[in-house]
Backbone and ligand atoms as CSV (ligand in chain L), in Angstrom:
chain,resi,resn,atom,element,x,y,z
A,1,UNK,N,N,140.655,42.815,292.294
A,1,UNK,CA,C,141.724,41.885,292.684
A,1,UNK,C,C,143.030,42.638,292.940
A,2,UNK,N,N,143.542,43.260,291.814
A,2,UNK,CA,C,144.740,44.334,291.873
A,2,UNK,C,C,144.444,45.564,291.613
A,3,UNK,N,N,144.420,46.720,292.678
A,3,UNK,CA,C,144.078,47.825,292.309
A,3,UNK,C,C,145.591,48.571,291.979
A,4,UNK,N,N,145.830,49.082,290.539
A,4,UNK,CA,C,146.838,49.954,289.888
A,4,UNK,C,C,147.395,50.795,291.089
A,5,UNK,N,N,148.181,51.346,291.601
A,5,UNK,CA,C,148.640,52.501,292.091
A,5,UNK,C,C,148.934,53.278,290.955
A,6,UNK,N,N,149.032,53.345,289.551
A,6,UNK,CA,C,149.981,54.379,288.585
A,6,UNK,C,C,148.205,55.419,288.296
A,7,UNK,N,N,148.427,56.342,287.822
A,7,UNK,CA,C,148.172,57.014,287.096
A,7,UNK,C,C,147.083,56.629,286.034
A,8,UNK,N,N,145.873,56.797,286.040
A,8,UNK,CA,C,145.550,56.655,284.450
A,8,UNK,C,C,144.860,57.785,283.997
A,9,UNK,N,N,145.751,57.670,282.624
A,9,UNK,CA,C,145.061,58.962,281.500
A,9,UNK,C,C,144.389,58.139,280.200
A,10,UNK,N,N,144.068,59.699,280.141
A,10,UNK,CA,C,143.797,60.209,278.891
A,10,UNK,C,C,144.375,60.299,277.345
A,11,UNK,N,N,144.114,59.700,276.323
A,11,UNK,CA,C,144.984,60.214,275.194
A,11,UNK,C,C,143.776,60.264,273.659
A,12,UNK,N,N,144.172,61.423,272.934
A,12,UNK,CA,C,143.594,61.730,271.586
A,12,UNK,C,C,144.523,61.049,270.357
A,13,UNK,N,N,144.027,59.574,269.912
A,13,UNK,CA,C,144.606,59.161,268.721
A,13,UNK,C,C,143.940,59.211,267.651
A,14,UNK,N,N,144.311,60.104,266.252
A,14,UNK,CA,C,143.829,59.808,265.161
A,14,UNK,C,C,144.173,59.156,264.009
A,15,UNK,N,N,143.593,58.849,263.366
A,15,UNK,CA,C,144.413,57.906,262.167
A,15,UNK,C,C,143.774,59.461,260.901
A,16,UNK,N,N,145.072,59.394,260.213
A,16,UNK,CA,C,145.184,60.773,259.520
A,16,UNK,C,C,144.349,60.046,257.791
A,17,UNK,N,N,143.721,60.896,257.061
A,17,UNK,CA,C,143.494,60.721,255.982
A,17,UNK,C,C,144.350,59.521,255.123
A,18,UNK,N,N,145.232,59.881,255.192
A,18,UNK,CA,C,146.336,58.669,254.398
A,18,UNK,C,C,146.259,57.328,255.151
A,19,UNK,N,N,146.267,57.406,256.398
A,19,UNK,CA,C,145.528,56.171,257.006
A,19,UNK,C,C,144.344,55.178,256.989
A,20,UNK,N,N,143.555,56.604,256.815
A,20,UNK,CA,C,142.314,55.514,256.432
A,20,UNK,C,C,142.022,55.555,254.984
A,21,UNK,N,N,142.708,56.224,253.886
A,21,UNK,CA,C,142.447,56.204,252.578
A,21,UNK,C,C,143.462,54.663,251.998
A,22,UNK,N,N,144.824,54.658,253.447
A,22,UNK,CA,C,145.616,53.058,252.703
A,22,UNK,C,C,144.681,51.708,252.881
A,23,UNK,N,N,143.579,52.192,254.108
A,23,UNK,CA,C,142.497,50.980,254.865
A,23,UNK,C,C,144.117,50.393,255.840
A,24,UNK,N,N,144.405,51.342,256.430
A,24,UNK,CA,C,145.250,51.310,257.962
A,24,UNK,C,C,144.553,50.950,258.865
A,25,UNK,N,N,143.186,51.254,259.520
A,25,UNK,CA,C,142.221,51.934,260.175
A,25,UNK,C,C,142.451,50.982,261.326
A,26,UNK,N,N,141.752,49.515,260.912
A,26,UNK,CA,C,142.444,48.096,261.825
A,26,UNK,C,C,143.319,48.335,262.487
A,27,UNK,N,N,144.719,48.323,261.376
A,27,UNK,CA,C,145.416,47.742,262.281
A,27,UNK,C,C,146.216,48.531,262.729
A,28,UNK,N,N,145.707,49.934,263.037
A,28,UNK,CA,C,146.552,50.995,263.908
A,28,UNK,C,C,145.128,50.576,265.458
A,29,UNK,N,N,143.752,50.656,264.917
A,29,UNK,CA,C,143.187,50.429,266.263
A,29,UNK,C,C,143.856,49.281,267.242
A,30,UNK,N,N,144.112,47.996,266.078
A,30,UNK,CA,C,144.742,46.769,267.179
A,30,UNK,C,C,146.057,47.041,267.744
A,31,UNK,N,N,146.598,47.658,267.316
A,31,UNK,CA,C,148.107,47.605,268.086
A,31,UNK,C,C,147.720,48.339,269.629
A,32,UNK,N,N,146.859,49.510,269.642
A,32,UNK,CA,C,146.638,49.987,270.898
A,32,UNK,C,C,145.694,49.267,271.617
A,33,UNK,N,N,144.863,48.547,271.254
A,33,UNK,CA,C,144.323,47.418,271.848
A,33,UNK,C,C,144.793,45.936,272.538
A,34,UNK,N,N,145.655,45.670,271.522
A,34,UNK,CA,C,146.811,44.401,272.101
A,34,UNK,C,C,147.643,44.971,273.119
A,35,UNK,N,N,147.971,46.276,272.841
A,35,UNK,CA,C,149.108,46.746,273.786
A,35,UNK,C,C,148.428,46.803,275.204
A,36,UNK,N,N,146.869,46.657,274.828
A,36,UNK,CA,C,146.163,46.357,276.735
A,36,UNK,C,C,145.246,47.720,277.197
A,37,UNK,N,N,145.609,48.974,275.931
A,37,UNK,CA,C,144.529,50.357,276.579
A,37,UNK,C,C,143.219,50.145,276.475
A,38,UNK,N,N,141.969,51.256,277.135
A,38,UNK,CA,C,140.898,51.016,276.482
A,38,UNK,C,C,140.200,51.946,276.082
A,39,UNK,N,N,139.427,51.243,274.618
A,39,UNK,CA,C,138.512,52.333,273.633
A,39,UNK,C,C,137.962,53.079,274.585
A,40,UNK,N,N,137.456,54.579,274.183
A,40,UNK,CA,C,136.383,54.737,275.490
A,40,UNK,C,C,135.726,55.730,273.826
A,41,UNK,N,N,136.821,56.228,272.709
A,41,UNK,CA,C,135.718,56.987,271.917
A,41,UNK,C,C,136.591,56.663,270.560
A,42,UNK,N,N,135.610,56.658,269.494
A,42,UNK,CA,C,135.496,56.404,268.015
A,42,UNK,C,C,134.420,56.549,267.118
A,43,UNK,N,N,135.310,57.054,266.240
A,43,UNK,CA,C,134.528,58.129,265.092
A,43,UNK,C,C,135.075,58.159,263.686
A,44,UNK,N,N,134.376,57.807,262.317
A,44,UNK,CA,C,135.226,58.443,261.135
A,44,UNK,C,C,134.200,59.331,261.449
A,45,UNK,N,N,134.943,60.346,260.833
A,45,UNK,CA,C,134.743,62.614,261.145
A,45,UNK,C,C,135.888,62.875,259.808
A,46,UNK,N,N,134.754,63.844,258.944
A,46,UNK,CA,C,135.501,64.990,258.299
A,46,UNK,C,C,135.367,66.010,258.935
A,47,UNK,N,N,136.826,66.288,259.256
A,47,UNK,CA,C,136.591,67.883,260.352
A,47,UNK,C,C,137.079,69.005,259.038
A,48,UNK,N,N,136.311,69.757,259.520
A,48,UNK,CA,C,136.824,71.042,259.188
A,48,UNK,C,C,138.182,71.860,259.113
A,49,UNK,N,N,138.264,73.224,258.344
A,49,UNK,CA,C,139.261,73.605,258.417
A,49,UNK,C,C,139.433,74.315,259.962
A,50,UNK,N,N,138.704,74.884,260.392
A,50,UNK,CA,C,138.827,75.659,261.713
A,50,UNK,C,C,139.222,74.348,262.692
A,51,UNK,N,N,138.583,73.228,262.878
A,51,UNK,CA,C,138.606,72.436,264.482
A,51,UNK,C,C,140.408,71.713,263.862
A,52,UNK,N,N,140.651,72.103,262.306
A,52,UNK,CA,C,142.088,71.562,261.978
A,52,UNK,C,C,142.753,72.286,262.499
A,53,UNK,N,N,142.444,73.793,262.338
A,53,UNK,CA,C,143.253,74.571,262.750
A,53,UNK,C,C,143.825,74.992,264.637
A,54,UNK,N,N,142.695,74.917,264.502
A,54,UNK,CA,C,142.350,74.458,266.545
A,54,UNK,C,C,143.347,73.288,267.170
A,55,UNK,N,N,143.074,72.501,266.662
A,55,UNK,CA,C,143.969,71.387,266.943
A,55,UNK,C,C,145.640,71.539,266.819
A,56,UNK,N,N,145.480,72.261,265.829
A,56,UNK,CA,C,146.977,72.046,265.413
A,56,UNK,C,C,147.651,73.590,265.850
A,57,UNK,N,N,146.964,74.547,266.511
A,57,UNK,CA,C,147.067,75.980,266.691
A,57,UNK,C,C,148.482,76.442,267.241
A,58,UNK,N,N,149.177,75.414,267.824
A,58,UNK,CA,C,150.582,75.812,268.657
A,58,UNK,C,C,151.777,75.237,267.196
A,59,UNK,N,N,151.178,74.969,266.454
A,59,UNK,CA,C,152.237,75.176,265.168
A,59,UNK,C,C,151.915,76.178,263.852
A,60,UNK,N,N,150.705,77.051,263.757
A,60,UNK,CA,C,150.525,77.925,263.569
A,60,UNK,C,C,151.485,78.860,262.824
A,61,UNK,N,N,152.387,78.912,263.550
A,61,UNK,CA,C,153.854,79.881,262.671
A,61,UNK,C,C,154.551,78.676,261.616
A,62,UNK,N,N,154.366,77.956,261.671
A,62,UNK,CA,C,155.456,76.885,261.125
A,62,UNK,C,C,155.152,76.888,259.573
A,63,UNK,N,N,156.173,76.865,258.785
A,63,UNK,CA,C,156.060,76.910,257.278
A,63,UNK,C,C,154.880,76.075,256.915
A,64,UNK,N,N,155.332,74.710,257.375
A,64,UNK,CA,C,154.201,73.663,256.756
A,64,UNK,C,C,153.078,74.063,257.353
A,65,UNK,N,N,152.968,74.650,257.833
A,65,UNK,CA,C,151.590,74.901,258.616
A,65,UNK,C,C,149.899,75.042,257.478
A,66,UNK,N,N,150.021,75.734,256.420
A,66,UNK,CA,C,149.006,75.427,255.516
A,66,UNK,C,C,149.030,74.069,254.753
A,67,UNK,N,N,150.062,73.129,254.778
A,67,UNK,CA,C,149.884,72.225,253.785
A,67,UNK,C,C,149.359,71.408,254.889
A,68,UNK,N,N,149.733,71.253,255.845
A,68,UNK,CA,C,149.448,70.267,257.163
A,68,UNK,C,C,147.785,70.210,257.505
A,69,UNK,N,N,147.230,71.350,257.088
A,69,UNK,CA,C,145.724,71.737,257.526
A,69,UNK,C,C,144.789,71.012,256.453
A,70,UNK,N,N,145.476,71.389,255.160
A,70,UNK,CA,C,145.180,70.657,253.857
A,70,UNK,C,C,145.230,68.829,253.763
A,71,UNK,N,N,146.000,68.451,254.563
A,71,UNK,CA,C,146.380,67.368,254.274
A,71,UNK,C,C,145.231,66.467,255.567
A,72,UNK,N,N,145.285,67.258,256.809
A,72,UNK,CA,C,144.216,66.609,257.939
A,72,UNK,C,C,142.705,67.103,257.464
A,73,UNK,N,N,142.359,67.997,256.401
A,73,UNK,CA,C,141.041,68.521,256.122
A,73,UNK,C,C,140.931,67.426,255.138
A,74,UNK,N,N,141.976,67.031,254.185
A,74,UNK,CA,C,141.816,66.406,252.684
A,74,UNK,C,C,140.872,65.093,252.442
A,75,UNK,N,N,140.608,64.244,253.495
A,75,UNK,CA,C,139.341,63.222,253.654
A,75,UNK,C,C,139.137,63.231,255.276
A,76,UNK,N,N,138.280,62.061,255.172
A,76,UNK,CA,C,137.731,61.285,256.937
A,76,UNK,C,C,139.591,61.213,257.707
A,77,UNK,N,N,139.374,61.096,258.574
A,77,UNK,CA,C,140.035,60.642,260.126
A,77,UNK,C,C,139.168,60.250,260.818
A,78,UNK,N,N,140.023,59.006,261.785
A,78,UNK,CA,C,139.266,58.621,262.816
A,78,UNK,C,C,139.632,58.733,263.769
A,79,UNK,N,N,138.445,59.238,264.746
A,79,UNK,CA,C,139.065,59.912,265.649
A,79,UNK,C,C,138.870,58.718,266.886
A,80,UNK,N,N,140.160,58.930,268.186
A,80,UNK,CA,C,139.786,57.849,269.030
A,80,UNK,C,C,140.247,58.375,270.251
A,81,UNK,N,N,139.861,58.040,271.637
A,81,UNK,CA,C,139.670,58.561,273.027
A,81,UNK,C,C,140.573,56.778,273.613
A,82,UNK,N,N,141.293,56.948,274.226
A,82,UNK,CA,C,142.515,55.261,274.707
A,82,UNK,C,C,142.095,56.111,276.115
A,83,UNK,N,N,142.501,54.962,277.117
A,83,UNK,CA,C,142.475,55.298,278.603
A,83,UNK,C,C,143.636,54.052,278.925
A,84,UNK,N,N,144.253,54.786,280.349
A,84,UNK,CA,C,145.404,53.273,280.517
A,84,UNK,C,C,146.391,54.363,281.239
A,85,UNK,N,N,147.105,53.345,281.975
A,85,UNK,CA,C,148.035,53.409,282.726
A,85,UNK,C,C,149.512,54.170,281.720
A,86,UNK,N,N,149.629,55.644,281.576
A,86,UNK,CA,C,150.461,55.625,281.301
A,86,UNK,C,C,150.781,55.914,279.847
A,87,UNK,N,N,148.958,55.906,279.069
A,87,UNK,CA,C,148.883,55.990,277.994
A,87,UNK,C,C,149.223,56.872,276.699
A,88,UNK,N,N,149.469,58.141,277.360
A,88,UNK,CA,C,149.759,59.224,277.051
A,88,UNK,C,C,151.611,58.793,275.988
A,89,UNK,N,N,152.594,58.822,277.159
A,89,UNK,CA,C,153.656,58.170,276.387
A,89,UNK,C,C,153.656,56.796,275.846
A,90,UNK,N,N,152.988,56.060,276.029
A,90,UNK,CA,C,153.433,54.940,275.744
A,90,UNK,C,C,153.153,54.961,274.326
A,91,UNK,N,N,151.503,55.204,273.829
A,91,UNK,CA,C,151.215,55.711,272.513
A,91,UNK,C,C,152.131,56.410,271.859
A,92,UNK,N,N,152.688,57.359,272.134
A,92,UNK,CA,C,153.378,58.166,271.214
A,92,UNK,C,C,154.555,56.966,270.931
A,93,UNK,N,N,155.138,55.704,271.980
A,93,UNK,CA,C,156.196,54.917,271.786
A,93,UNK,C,C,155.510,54.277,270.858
A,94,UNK,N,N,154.745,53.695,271.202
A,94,UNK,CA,C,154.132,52.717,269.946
A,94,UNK,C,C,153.730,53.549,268.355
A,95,UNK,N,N,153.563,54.814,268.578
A,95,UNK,CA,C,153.303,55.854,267.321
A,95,UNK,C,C,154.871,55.600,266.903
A,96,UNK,N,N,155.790,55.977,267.268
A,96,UNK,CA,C,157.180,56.285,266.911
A,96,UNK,C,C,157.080,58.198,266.458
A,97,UNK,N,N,158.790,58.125,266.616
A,97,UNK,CA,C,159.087,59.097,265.699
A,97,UNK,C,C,158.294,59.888,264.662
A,98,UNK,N,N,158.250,61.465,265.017
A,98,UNK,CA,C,157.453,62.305,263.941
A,98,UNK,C,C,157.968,62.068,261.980
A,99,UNK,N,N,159.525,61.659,261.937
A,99,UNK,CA,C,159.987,61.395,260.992
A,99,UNK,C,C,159.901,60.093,260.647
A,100,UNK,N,N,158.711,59.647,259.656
A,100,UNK,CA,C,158.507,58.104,259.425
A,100,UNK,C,C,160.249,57.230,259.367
A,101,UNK,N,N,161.221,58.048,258.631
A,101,UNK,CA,C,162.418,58.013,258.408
A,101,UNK,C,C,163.353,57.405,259.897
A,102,UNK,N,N,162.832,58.315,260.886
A,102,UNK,CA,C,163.545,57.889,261.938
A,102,UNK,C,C,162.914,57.278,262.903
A,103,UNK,N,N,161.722,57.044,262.471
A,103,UNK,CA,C,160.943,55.641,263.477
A,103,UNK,C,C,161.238,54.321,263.207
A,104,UNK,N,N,161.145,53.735,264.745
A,104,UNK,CA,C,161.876,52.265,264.419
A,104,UNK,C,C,160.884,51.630,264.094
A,105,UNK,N,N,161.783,50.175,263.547
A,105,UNK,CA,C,160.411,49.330,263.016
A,105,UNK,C,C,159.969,48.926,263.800
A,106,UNK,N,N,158.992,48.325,263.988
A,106,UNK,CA,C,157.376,48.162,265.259
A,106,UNK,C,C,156.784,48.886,265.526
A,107,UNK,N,N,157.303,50.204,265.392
A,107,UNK,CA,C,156.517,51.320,265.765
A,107,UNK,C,C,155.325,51.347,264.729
A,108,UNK,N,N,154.478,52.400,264.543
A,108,UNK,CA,C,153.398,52.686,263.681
A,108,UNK,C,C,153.961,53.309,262.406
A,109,UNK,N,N,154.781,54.229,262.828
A,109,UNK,CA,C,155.239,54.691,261.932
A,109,UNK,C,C,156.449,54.304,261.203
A,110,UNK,N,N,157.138,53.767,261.843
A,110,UNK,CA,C,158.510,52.622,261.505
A,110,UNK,C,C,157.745,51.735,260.550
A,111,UNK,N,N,156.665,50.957,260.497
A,111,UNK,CA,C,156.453,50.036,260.079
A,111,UNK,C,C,155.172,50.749,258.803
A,112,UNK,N,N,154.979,51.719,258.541
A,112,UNK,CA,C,153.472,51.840,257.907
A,112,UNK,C,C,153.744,53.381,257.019
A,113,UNK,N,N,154.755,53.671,257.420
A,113,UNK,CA,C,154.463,55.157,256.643
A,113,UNK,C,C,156.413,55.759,256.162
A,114,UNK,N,N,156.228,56.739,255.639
A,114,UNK,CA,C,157.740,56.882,254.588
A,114,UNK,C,C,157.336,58.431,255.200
A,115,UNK,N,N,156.626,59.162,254.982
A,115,UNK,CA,C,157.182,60.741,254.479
A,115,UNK,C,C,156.230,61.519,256.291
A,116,UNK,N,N,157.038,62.354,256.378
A,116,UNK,CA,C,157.039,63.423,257.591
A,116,UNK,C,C,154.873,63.721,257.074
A,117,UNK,N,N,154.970,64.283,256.174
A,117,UNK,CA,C,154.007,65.212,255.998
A,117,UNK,C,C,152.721,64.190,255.868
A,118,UNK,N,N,152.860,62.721,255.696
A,118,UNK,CA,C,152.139,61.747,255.503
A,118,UNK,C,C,152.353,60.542,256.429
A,119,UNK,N,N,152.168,60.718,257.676
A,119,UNK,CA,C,152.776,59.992,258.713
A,119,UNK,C,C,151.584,59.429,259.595
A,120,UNK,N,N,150.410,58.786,258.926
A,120,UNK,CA,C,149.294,58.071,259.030
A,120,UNK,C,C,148.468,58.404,260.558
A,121,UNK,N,N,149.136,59.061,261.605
A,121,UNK,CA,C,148.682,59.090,263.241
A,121,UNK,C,C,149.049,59.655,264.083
A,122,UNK,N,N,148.305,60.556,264.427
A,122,UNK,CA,C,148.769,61.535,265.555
A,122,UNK,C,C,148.598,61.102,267.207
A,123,UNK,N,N,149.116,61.446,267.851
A,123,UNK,CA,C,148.972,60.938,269.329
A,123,UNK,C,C,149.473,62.213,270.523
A,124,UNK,N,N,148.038,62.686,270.964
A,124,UNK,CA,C,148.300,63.522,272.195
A,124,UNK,C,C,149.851,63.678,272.913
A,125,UNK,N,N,150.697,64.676,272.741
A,125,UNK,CA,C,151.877,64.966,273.729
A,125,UNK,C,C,151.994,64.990,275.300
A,126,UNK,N,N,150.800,65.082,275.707
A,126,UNK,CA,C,150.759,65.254,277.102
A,126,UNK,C,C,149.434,64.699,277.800
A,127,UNK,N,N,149.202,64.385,279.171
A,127,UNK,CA,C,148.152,63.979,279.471
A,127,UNK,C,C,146.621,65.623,279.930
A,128,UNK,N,N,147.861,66.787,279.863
A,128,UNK,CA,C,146.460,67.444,279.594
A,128,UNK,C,C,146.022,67.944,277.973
A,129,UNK,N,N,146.794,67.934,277.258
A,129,UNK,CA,C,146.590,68.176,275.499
A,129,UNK,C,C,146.065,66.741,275.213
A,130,UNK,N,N,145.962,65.385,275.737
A,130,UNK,CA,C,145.142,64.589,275.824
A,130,UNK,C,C,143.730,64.534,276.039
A,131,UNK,N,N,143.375,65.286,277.302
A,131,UNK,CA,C,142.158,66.169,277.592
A,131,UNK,C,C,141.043,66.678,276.671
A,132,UNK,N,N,141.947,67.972,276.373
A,132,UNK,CA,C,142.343,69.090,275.530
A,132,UNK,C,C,141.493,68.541,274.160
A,133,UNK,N,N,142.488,67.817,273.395
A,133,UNK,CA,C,142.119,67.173,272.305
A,133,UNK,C,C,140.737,66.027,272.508
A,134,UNK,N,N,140.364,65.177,272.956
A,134,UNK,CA,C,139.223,64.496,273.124
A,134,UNK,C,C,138.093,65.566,273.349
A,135,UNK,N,N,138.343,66.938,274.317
A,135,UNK,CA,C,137.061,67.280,274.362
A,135,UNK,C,C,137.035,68.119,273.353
A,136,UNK,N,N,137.797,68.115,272.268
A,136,UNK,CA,C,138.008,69.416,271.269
A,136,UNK,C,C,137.217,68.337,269.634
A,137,UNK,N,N,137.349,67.496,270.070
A,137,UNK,CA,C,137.370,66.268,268.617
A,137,UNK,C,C,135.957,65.470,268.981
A,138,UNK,N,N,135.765,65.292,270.543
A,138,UNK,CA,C,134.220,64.508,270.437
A,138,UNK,C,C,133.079,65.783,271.268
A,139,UNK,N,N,132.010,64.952,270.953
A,139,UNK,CA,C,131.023,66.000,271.643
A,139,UNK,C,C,130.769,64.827,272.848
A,140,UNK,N,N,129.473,65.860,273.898
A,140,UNK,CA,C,129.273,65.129,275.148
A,140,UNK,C,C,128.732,63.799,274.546
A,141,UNK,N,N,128.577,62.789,275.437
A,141,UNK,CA,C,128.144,61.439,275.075
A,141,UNK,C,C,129.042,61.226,274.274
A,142,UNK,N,N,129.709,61.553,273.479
A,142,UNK,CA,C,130.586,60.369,272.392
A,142,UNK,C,C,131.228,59.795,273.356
A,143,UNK,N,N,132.138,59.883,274.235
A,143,UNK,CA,C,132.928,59.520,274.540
A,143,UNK,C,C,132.295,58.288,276.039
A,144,UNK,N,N,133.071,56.948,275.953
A,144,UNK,CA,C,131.975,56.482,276.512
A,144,UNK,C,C,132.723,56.092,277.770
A,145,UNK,N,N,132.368,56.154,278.748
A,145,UNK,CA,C,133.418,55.180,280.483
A,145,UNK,C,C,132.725,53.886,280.392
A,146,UNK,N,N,133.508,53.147,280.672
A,146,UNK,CA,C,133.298,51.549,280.631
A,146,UNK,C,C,133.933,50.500,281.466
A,147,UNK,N,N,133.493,49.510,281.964
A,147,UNK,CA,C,133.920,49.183,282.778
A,147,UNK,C,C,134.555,47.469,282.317
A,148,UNK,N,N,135.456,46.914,281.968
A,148,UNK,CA,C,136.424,45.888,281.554
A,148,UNK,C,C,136.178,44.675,282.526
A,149,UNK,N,N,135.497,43.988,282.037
A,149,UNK,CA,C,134.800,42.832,283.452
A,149,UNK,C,C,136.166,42.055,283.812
A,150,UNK,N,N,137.209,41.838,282.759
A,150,UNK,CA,C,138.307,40.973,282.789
A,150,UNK,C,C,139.591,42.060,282.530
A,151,UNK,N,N,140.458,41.597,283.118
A,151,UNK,CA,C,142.037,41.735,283.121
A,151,UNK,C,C,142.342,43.034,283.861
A,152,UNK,N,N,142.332,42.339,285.279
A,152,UNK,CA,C,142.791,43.388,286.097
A,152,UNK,C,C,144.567,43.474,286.273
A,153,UNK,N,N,144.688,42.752,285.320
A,153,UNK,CA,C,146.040,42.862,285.601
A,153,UNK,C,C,146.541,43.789,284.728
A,154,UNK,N,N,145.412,44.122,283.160
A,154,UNK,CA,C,146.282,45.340,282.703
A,154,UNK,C,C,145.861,46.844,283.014
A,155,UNK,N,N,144.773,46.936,283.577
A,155,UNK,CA,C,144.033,48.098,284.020
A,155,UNK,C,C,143.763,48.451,285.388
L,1,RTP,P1,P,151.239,64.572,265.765
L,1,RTP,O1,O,150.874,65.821,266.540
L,1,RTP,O2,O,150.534,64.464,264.442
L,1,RTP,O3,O,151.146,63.311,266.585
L,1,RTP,O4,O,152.740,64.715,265.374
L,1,RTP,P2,P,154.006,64.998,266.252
L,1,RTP,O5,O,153.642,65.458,267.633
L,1,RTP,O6,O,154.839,63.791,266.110
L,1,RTP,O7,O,154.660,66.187,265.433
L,1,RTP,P3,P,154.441,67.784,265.459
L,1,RTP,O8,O,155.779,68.405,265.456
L,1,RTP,O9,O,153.445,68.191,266.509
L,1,RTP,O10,O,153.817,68.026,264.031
L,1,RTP,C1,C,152.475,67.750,263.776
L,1,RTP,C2,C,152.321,67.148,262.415
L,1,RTP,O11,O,152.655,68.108,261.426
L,1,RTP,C3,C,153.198,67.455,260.286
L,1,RTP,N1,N,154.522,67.996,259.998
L,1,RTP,N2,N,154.921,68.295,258.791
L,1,RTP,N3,N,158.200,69.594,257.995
L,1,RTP,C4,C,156.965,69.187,257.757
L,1,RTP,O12,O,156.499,69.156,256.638
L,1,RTP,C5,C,156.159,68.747,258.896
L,1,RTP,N4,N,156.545,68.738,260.165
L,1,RTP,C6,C,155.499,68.264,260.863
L,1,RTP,C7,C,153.256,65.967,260.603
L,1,RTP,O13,O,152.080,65.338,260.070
L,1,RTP,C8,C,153.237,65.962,262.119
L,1,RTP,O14,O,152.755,64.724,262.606
């Protein structure tokens, strides 16, 4: 009926240990769901220290850098693959602020979490570290293309 002219990506959202240890898990999936993106991959995964370290490799020098590895190794995450117009930033808007402190309320983190180092959800920076991260976090077949019989108006 309406074919998009914008852009659609890619984005890697996880819900961090403290997320799914508060039973967050819901209602961080629904907010990106209401907001209109779509699932394409999901997983609880205990990853390892290496695919932690992989992931997180361009902060590497950073002080926190061992407690941060500790803290994404320390239980399950779930891991998730969003598709959508735009999805890349908009997630990180709806994530908020890296400082639970300076995220507004509605956000994910405005509304659900207090401390930097315990900040319940990570969300891809870019639409190729979006990429990047999904093919780094699922294997082939996890990740599924699908086709949305209804609402061409948000996709
Ligand atoms: P994320 O990758 O998890 O979505 O977070 P981000 O882009 O908002 O923040 P980034 O600077 O990439 O940091 C990654 C994660 O490291 C932890 N962190 N701890 N000072 C600290 O103790 C500190 N700074 C960052 C957070 O869990 C942050 O989300």
């Amino acid at each position: 009926l309406i074919a998009s002219l914008e852009q659609v990506d890619q984005t890697y959202i996880m819900v961090k240990p403290d997320g799914v240890q508060r039973g967050l898990v819901g209602e961080i999936i629904s907010r990106f769901e209401k907001k209109g993106f779509k699932l394409t991959g999901l997983k609880l995964f205990q990853c390892s220290k290496e695919l932690a370290e992989e992931h997180y490799k361009d902060l590497k020098q950073k002080s926190f850098f061992p407690k941060l590895i500790d803290y994404i190794t320390s239980g399950p995450v779930v891991c998730m693959a969003w598709e959508g117009v735009g999805v890349v930033a908009s997630a990180r808007k709806l994530i908020g602020a890296t400082d639970p402190l300076q995220a507004e309320p509605g956000t994910i983190r405005g509304d659900l979490a207090v401390q930097t180092g315990r900040n319940v959800v990570h969300g891809s920076d870019s639409p190729e570290n979006g990429k990047r991260e999904i093919a780094l976090w699922f294997k082939e077949g996890e990740v599924c293309d699908w086709t949305p019989v209804q609402s061409p108006w948000l996709r």
